[in-house]
C-alpha positions, 0 to 999 in steps of 0.5 A: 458497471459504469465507469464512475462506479469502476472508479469509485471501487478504484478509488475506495481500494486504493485508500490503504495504499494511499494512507501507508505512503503518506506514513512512508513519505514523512520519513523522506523517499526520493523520486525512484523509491516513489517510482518503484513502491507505486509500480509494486502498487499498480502491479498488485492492484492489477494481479489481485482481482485477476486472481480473485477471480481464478482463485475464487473467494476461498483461496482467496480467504486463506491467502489474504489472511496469511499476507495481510499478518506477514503485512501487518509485521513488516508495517509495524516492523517499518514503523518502529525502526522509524521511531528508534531513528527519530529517537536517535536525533537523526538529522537526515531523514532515511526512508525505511526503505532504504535497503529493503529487498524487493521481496519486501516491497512485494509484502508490501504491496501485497498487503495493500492489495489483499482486498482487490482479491476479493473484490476480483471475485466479486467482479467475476460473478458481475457482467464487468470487463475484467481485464479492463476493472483490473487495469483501472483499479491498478492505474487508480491504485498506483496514482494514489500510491505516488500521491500518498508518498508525495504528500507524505515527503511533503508534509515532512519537509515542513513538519521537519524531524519529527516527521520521522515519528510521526511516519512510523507512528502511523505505520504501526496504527495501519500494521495493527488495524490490519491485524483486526 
């Protein structure tokens, strides 16, 4: 596999991550949440074709099902609670986050990265350096992740307070696509 195919499949499984954050970023993150969401992102991007390829396409299925619905829950529970505070005509912007444990932080990013998994597999049966697909997956992943969040909180300082509607709006679009 050549590295501008490697970067390519970076780039393509790191799209979900990318389109969340900018949901997440419109509500307002500070530079620690930004650090810490895309170091979760990096991380399962990194794990998940390892463990695609030990867990073979079976495990695979049955594990990614389960934490792309527990996923797909918490983004839409994210996106509602942000629409009820947009509602609430909250004049400082709080990210979702704000409070949540890292056992939601790992939903999260597990439900972001559920796609590597299968894609490990698939790697495996390749002649591809698996450690190194990973880690380029993983560094593509949690770029895109930092980029998403940025964009996100950017686009929320100029939009103003209905940036909050707008985030958590999305939340629920990608939290029901991943349902289907």
């Amino acid at each position: 596999m050549s590295l501008f195919t490697l970067l390519a499949l970076a780039a393509a499984l790191g799209t979900d991550a990318f389109s969340l954050c900018v949901g997440v970023g419109l509500a307002g993150v500070n530079r620690r949440q930004i650090i810490l969401i895309s170091a979760v992102i990096l991380v399962f991007h990194i794990f998940m074709p390892l463990a695609g390829w030990y867990a073979g396409e079976l495990a695979g299925s049955l594990i990614g099902r389960a934490a792309a619905v527990l996923g797909s829950a918490l983004l839409i529970y994210l996106g509602v609670r942000m629409i009820l505070g947009s509602l609430k005509n909250d004049h400082g912007l709080e990210s979702p986050l704000n409070g949540f444990s890292l056992k939601s932080l790992v939903l999260l990013g597990a439900s972001v990265s559920m796609d590597a998994l299968s894609v490990g597999f698939t790697l495996g049966t390749q002649q591809v350096n698996l450690l190194l697909a990973a880690g380029v997956i993983g560094l593509v992943a949690g770029l895109m992740t930092a980029c998403g969040l940025v964009f996100g909180r950017f686009l929320g300082t100029r939009v103003g307070e209905r940036a909050q509607l707008l985030g958590g709006l999305i939340l629920i679009g990608i939290g029901i696509k991943l349902l289907f």
